[in-house]
C-alpha positions in Angstrom: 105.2 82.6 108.4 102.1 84.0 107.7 99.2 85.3 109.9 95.7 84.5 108.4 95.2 82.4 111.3 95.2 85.8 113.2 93.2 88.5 113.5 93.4 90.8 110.2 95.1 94.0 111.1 94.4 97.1 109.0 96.0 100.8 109.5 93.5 103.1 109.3 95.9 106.2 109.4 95.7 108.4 106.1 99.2 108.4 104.4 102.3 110.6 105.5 101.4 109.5 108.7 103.9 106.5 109.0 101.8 104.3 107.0 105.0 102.5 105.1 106.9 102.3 108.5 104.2 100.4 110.0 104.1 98.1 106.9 107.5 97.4 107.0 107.1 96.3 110.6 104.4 94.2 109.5 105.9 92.4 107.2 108.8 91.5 110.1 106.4 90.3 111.7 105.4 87.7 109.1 101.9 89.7 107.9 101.1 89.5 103.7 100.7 93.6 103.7 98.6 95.0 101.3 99.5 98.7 100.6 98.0 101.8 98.5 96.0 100.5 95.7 95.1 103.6 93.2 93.3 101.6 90.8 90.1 101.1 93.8 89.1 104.8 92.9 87.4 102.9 89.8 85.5 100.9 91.9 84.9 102.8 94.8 83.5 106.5 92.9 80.8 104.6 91.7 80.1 103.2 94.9 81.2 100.5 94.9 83.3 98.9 98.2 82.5 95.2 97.3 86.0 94.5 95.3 87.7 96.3 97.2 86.8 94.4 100.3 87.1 91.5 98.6 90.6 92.4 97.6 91.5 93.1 100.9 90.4 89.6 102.1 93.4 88.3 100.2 95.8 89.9 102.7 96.6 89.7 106.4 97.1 93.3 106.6 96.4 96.8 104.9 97.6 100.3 104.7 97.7 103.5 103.3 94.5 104.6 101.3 92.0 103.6 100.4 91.8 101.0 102.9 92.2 103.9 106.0 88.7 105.6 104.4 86.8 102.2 104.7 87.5 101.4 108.5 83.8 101.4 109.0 83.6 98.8 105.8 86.6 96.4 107.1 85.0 96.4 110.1 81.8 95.2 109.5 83.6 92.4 106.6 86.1 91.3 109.1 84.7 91.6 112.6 87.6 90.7 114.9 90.0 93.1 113.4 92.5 94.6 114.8 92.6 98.6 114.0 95.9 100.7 113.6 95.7 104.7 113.7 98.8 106.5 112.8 99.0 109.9 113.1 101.1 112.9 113.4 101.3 116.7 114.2 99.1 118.4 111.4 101.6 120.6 110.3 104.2 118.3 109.8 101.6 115.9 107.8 100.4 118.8 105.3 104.1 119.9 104.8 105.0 115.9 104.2 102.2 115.6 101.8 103.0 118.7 99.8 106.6 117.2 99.5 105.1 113.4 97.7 102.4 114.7 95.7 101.4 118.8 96.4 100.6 119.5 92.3 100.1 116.1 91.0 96.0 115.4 90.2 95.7 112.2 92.0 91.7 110.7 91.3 92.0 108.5 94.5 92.6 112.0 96.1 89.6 113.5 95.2 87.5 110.3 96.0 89.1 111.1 99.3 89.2 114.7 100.1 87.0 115.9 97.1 89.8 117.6 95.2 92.5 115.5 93.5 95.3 118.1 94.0 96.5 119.3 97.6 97.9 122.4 95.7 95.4 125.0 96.0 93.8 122.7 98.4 95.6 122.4 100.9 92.2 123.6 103.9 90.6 121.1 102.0 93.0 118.5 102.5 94.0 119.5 106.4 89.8 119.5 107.4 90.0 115.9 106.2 92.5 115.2 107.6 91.6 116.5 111.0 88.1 114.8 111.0 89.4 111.2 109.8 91.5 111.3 113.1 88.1 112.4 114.9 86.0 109.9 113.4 88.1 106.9 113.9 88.4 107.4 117.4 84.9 107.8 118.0 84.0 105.0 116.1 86.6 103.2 118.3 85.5 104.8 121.6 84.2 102.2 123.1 86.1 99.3 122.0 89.5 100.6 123.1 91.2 97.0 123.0 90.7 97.3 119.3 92.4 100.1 118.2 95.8 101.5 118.3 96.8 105.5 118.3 100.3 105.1 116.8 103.0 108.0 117.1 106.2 107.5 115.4 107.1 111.5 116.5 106.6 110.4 119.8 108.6 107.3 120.0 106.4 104.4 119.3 107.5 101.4 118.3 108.1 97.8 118.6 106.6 97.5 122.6 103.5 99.4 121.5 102.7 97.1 118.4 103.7 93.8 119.6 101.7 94.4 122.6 99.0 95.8 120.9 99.2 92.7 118.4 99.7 89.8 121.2 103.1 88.9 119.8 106.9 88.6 120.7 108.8 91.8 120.0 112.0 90.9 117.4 115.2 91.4 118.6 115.6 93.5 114.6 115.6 97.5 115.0 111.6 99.0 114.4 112.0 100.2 110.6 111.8 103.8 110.2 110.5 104.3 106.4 110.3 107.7 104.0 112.4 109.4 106.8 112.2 113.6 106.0 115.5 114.7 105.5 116.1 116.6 109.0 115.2 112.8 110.4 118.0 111.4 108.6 121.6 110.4 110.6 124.7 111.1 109.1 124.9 107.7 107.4 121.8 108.5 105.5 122.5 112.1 104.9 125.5 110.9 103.1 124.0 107.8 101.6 121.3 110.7 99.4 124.4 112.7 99.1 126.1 110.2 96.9 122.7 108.8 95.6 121.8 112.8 94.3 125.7 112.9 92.4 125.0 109.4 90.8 123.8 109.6 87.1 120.1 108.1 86.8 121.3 106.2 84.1 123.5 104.1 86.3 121.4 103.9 89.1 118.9 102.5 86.9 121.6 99.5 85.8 123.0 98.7 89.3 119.4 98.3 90.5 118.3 96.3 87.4 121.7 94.1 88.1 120.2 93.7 91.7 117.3 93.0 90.3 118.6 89.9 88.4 120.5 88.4 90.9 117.6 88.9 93.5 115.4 86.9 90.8 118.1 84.3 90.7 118.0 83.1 94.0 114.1 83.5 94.2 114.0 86.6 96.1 110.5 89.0 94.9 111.1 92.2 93.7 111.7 94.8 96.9 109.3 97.8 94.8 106.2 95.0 95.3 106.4 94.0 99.2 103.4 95.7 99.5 101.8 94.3 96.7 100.9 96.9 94.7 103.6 98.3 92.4 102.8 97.1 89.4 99.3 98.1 90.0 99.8 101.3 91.0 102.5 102.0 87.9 99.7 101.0 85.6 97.3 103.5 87.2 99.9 106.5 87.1 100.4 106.0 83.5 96.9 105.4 82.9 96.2 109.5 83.9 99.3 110.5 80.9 96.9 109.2 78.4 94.0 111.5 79.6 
């Protein structure tokens, strides 16, 4: 199924707020998701927000960043949005952070928060943090039908979304993505337990054999649901040669 007939719907949270849960549930829903796309800092520090926009026509849905810095610009492209803000207890979201990508030098990140690493940083990085959350829902103030303050912490879920969204709830558990380890039940404690004592080596072959047989029976590659993976591997390796 997909959605294009429907009002585009765009998460506008920065990441480590719940952004890939919220994906996931979008794509049970039958959205085309569009996720983090690093390769838009080369369009967008040069100020530049016309491919990206046009990029994110292609899709029924976004989220991560960039896309959650350019509410203002989806807006005004696709009037008749439908406007998604994750968030999450400040704390919690700086200590997430440090945990995916604290030292690396991201240049998306300091298109974002004006310094690439959180390391060092890390005022810098809660500030922004603490005034997107204040901007979008002043922008949104007045137009409260178009925006919705999503809280995984505190228990949201499929009722809030589907109601939000105008559409039946499925009867499939709300997907609960990147879980921090203190999140995790027993069968996924012990799940990374056995995936920590297993060599890389053969976790690499089991998944390439999974791999294989998904190709065979025409099922896409689980690392691009969100349509960015080979992008996004392209730009990582991109910053080794610099």
């Amino acid at each position: 199924m997909n959605y294009s007939d429907h009002s585009k719907v765009f998460c506008v949270g920065l990441h480590k707020t719940g952004t890939s849960t919220i994906g996931a549930a979008l794509l049970k829903l039958g959205y085309s998701v569009l996720g983090c796309r690093l390769d838009m800092v080369h369009f967008l520090s040069q100020g530049n927000t016309t491919a990206p926009l046009q990029l994110a026509g292609r899709y029924d849905a976004l989220q991560d960043v960039p896309w959650a810095c350019l509410y203002k610009e989806l807006d005004a492209c696709y009037p008749g949005s439908r406007f998604i803000l994750t968030v999450r207890d400040e704390s919690a979201w700086l200590e997430s952070a440090k945990r995916h990508f604290g030292s690396m030098h991201i240049p998306l990140h300091e298109w974002i928060y004006g310094e690439g690493t959180l390391v060092g940083n890390e005022s810098l990085y809660l500030e922004r943090y603490q005034n997107h959350q204040i901007e979008v829902r002043n922008y949104f103030v007045n137009r409260p039908n178009d925006l919705l303050i999503f809280d995984l912490a505190r228990g949201d879920g499929w009722d809030e979304l589907c109601h939000f969204l105008d559409l039946k709830k499925p009867l499939s558990k709300f997907p609960h993505e990147n879980k921090a380890p203190k999140n995790r039940n027993t069968r996924e404690r012990l799940f990374f337990v056995v995936r920590g004592l297993t060599p890389l080596t053969l976790r690499s072959v089991v998944f390439e054999i999974k791999l294989f047989f998904r190709k065979l029976v025409g099922l896409p590659d689980p690392r691009n649901r969100f349509n960015n993976f080979r992008e996004n591997r392209r730009e990582r390796r991109s910053w080794k040669k610099l």
